[in-house]
KEMAR-429588 format. One record per residue (C-alpha): residue number from 1; residue in three letters; x, y, z. Coordinates in steps of 0.1 Angstrom, whole numbers. Layout:
   n res     u     v     w
 NUM ala     X     Y     Z
...
***
This chain:
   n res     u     v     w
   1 unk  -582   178 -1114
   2 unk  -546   175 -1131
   3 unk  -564   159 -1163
   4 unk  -583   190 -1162
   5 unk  -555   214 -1164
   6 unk  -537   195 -1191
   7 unk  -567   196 -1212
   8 unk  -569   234 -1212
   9 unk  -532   236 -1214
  10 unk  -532   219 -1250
  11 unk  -525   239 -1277
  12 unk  -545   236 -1309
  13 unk  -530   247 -1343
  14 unk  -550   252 -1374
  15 unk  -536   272 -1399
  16 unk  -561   265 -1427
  17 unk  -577   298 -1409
  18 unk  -554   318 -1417
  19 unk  -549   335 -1453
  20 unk  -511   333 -1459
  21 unk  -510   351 -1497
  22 unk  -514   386 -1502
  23 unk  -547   405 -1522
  24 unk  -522   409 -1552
  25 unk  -511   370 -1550
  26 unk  -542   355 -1554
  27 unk  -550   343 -1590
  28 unk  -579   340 -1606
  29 unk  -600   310 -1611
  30 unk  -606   310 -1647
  31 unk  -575   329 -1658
  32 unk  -576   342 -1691
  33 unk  -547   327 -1715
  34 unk  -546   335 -1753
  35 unk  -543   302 -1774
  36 unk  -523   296 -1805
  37 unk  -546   316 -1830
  38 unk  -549   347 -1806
  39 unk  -584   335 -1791
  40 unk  -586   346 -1752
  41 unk  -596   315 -1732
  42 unk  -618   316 -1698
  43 unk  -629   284 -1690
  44 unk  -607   255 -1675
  45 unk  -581   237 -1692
  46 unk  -590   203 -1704
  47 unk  -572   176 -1691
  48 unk  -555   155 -1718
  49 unk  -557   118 -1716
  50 unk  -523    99 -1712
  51 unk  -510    84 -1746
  52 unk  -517    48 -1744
  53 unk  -493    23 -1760
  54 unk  -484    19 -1794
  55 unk  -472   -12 -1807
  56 unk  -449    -8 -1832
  57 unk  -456   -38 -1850
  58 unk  -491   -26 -1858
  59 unk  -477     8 -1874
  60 unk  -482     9 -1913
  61 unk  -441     2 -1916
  62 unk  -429   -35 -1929
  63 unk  -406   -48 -1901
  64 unk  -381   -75 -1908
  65 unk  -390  -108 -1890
  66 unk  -353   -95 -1871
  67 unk  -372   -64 -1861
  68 unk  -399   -77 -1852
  69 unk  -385  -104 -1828
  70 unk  -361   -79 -1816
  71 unk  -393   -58 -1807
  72 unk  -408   -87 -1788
  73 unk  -377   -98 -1770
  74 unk  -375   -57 -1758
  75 unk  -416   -57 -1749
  76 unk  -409   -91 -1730
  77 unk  -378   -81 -1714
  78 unk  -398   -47 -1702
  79 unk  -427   -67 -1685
  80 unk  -403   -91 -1669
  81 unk  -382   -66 -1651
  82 unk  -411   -41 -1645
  83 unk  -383   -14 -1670
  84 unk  -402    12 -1691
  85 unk  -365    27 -1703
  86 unk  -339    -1 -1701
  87 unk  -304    13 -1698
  88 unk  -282     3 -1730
  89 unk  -264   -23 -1710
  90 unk  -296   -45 -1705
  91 unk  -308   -35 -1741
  92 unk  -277   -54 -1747
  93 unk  -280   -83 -1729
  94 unk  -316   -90 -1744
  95 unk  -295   -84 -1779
  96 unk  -277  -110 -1767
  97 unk  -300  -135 -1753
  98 unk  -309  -135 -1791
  99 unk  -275  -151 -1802
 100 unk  -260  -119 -1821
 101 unk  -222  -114 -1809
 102 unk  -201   -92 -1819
***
C-alpha cells in the first residue's frame, strides 16, 4: 500500500507540451530572404560543404626546396601534436628543429 501512494505521488514533467513562444514569435519555415541580385528565396538554404585541405605545394606557385620543407616540417609538426593553428612559439621551435638560428 505505501508503494502505491508513492506512485501516485510522483510528479511527471513534460514541457514539450507546452508552446512557450508567442503567435508573433514563430517564424516561418521557408522564410523568404532576398539574395545578392535582388531574387526573393523560398526554399531552404543549401548546406555548404566544409573546405577540404589544400596543400600548398600542389598550388600553381614555385616553392623553394626551403619552402617546401618548411611546409612539411609545419604539416608534420600539426599531425604529431594533433594543432590545426600552432601558436608562434611552437611555429618556432619546428623553425628550429630545422637548424636556422638566429
Amino acid at each position: 500500500m505505501a508503494i502505491d501512494l508513492e506512485l501516485e505521488a510522483e510528479l511527471i514533467t513534460d514541457r514539450r507540451g507546452a508552446e512557450r513562444r508567442g503567435p508573433s514569435e514563430r517564424r516561418n519555415a521557408f522564410p523568404t530572404a532576398k539574395t545578392a541580385d535582388g531574387e526573393k528565396r523560398t526554399s531552404e538554404r543549401r548546406k555548404v560543404e566544409r573546405r577540404r585541405l589544400i596543400d600548398p605545394t600542389t598550388c600553381e606557385r614555385d616553392y623553394t626546396d626551403d619552402e617546401i620543407e618548411f611546409m612539411k616540417a609545419m604539416d608534420e609538426y600539426k599531425r604529431r601534436s594533433g594543432r590545426m593553428f600552432p601558436t608562434w612559439s611552437e611555429v618556432l621551435e619546428v623553425v628550429r628543429s630545422l637548424g636556422y638560428n638566429r
